[in-house]
Each structure stands twice: as C-alpha cells, then as structure tokens.
C-alpha positions as a printed Julia matrix, in Angstrom:
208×3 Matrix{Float64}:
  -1.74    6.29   -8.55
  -0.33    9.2   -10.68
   1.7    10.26   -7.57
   2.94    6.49   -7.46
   4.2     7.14  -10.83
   6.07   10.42  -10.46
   7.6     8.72   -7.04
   8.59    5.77   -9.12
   9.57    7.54  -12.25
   7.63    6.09  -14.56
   7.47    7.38  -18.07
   5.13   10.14  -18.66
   4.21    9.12  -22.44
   4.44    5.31  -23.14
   3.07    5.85  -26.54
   4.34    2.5   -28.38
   5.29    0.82  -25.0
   3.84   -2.27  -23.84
   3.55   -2.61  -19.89
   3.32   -5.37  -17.67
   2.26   -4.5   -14.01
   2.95   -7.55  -11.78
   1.24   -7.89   -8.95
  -1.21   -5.26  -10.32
  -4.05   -5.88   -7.42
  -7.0    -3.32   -8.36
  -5.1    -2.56  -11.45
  -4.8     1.19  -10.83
  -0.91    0.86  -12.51
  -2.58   -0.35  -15.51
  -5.38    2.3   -15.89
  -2.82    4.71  -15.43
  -0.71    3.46  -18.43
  -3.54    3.5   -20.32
  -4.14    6.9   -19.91
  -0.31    7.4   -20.69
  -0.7     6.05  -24.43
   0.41    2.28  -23.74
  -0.26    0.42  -26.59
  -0.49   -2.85  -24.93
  -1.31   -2.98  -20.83
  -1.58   -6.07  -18.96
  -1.94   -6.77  -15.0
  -1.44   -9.85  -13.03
  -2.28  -10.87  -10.04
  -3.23  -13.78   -7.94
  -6.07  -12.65   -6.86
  -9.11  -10.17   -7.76
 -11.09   -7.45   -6.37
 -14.46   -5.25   -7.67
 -12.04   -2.28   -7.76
 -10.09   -4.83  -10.49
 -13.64   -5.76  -11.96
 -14.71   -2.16  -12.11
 -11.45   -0.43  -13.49
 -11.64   -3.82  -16.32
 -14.58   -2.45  -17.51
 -14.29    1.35  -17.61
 -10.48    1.17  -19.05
  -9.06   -0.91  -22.03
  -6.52   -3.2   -20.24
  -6.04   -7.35  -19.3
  -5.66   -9.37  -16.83
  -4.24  -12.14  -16.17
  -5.31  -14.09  -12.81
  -2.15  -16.34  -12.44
   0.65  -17.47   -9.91
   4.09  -15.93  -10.53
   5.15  -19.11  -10.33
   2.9   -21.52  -12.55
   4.67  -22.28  -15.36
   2.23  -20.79  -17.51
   4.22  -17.52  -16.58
   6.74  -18.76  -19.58
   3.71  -18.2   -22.34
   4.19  -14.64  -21.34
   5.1   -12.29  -24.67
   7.71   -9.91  -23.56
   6.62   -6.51  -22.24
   8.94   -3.41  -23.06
   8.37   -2.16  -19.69
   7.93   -4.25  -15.97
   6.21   -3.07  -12.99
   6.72   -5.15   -9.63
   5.93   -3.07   -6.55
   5.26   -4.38   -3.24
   5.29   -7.81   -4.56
   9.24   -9.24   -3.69
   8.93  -10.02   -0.06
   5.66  -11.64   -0.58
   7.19  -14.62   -2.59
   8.71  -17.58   -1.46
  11.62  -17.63   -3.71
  13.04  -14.32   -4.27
  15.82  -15.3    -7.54
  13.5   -17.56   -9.29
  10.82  -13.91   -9.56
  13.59  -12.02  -10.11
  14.85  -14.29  -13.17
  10.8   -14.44  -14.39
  11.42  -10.87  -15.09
  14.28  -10.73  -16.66
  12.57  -12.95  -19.0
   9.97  -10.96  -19.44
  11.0    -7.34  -19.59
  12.99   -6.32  -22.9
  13.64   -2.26  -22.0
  12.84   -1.13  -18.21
  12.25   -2.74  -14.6
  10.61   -1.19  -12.22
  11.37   -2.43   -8.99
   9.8    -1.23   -5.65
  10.4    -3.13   -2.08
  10.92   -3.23    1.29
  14.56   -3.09    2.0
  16.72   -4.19    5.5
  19.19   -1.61    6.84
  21.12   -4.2     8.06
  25.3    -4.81    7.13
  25.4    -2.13    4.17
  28.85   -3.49    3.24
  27.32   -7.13    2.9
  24.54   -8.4     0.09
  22.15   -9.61    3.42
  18.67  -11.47    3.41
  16.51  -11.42    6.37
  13.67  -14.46    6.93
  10.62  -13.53    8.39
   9.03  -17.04    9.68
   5.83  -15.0    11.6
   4.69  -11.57   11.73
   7.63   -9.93   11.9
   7.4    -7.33    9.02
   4.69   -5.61    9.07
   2.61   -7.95   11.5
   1.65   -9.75    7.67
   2.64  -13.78    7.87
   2.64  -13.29    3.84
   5.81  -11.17    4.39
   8.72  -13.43    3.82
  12.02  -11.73    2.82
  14.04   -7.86    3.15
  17.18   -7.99    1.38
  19.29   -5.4     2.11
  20.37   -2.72   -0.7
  23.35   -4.42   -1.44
  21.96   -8.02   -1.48
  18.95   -6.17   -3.85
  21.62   -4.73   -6.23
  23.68   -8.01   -6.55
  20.72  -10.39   -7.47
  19.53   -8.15  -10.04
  22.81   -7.97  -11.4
  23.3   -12.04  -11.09
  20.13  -12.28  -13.16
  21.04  -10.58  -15.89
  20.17   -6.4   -15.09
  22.34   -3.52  -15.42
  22.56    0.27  -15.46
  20.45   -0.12  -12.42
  19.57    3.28  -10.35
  17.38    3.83   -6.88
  14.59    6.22   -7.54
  13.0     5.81   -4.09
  14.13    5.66   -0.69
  12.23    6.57    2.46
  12.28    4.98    5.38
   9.56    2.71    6.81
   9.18    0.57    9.78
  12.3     0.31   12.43
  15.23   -1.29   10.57
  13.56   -1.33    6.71
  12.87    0.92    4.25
  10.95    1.34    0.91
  13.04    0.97   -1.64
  12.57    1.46   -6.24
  15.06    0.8    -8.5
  15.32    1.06  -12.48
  16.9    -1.32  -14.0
  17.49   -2.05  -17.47
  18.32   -5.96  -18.93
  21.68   -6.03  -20.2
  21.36   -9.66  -22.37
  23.67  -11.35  -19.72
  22.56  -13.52  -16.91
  25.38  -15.32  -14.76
  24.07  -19.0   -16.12
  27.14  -20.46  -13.99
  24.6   -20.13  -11.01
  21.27  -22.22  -12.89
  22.72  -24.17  -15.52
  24.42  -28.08  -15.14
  28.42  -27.46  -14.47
  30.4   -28.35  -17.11
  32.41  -31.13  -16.7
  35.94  -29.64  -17.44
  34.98  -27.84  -13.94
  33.77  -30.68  -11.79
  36.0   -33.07   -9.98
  36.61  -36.55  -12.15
  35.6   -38.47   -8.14
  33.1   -37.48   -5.37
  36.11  -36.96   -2.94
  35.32  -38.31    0.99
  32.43  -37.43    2.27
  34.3   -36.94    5.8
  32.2   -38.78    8.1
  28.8   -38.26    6.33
C-alpha cells in the first residue's frame, strides 16, 4: 500500500488530518494513514474481509460497513482528506457519489478510476450492461478524462490535477486526480428551477 500512496500522492505526514478511505476493502489505506500520524482514520465499505478483521485489530482505525448510497451516508462528520480508488465505475449513479464527496471532504480528494480513451475533445460516458470492462458485471461506467474533469467541477471541485495515468485494458486507462472543494457546486443542475426561469404554460406536447 505505501507504493499506492507515493503513486497517488498522498501526504507523507497527516499529523492533524482526518481521512476517510471509501471503498476501503481490507483497509490497507487506513492502516497506512495511521502509520502517517492521522488523527482520525475511518474506512468504508460494503462489505468485509479477515484481512479487514485482522488489520481492525492490530491498527487503531474504524469502520464503517455501509452503502454509499444509504442515507445514513449524510450522518457522516466531514473528513479533511477523501480517498475513493477503484470504487467510481462500480456504482450505479456516478454524480450522486461524486456529490456524497463533496459533502464530505473539506481539504483534498483523492480520486483514482478507470478512464475511456474515447472523444478527448468531448466529456463522454461509456455503459457497460455485461462484462465488458474487465469481464466484472459490477463494472458499470468509464468516463472519459474530460467527462471526469467536468463532473467534478459541476459538483463543486476545483484546482483539480491528474497524478496518475497509465494505461490499462484496450481503450481505458487508470486514471487519479487531486482535487480540492472550492465551496461552489452548480445547484442549477439539483435544485427546483426558479420560477422567473420556467415557462408561465407547459407549451404543446407535439403529438405526445
């Protein structure tokens, strides 16, 4: 894991730091922000392991054994820094995790994925409905780099950088990014319109 975290740029002393590794799996993110100086470590995760159950017991860290999704992901304090590696094309709804973390992180994202090669001049999301990447039927989404950059941005990141690329599998790579939360998320896209900018009539529904 301590090569994951030079790859990925992670800080080398997180004295102070709380750290939040989503989609921790045996946790090995966590023991190694322990060792670091992290004054608060959590994992989640949906599911568990005895490599979780043994690194629980030997290192002072929690977990959390929770859907991204459930609601009880709101109770969440904030963390000052956000790990979520190998976790984005796994979920259903790619936004609604990205605008979880916003929530959640108040200094640092750390973002790592597989990435599309496809239309670099165009923010493009490929659907996997089988076993198309990586022969895994868990394996939903790729965004491309641009389509990557622009959600983050939508949801409320900035001053993002890539701090990994290599490539992977035929047409994807593995992608990190930094990215810091800027205070600003485009609400125009989640929130009720206001009605100054709605039509005062439906219009025709031409033919439908």
């Amino acid at each position: 894991m301590a090569e994951k975290w030079q790859v990925l740029n992670l800080p080398e002393d997180m004295s102070g730091l709380s750290f939040l590794d989503i989609g921790c799996w045996e946790g090995a993110a966590c023991v190694e922000a322990v060792k670091r100086g992290a004054s608060k470590v959590v994992g989640l995760d949906l599911c568990t392991s005895d490599a979780l159950h043994d690194n629980l017991a030997a290192h002072d860290f929690s977990f959390i054994q929770m859907d991204v999704f459930s609601e009880k992901f709101w109770e969440l304090p904030n963390f000052d820094i956000v790990l979520c590696a190998g976790v984005l094309y796994h979920v259903e709804n790619v936004l609604s995790l990205l605008f979880r973390m916003r929530k959640t992180v108040t200094k640092l994202l750390i973002l790592e994925t597989v990435i599309n090669t496809e239309s670099p001049d165009k923010p493009v999301m490929l659907f996997y409905p089988g076993r198309e990447l990586g022969n895994n039927p868990s394996n939903w989404w790729s965004p491309n780099e641009r389509c990557l950059l622009d959600m983050l941005g939508v949801v409320g990141f900035g001053e993002i950088s890539t701090v990994y690329d290599a490539p992977a599998s035929e047409g994807t790579r593995r992608y990190g990014v930094h990215a810091i939360p800027t205070g600003y998320v485009d609400s125009d896209k989640v929130l009720p319109r206001l009605p100054s900018r709605m039509s005062v009539h439906g219009g025709q529904r031409l033919g439908f």
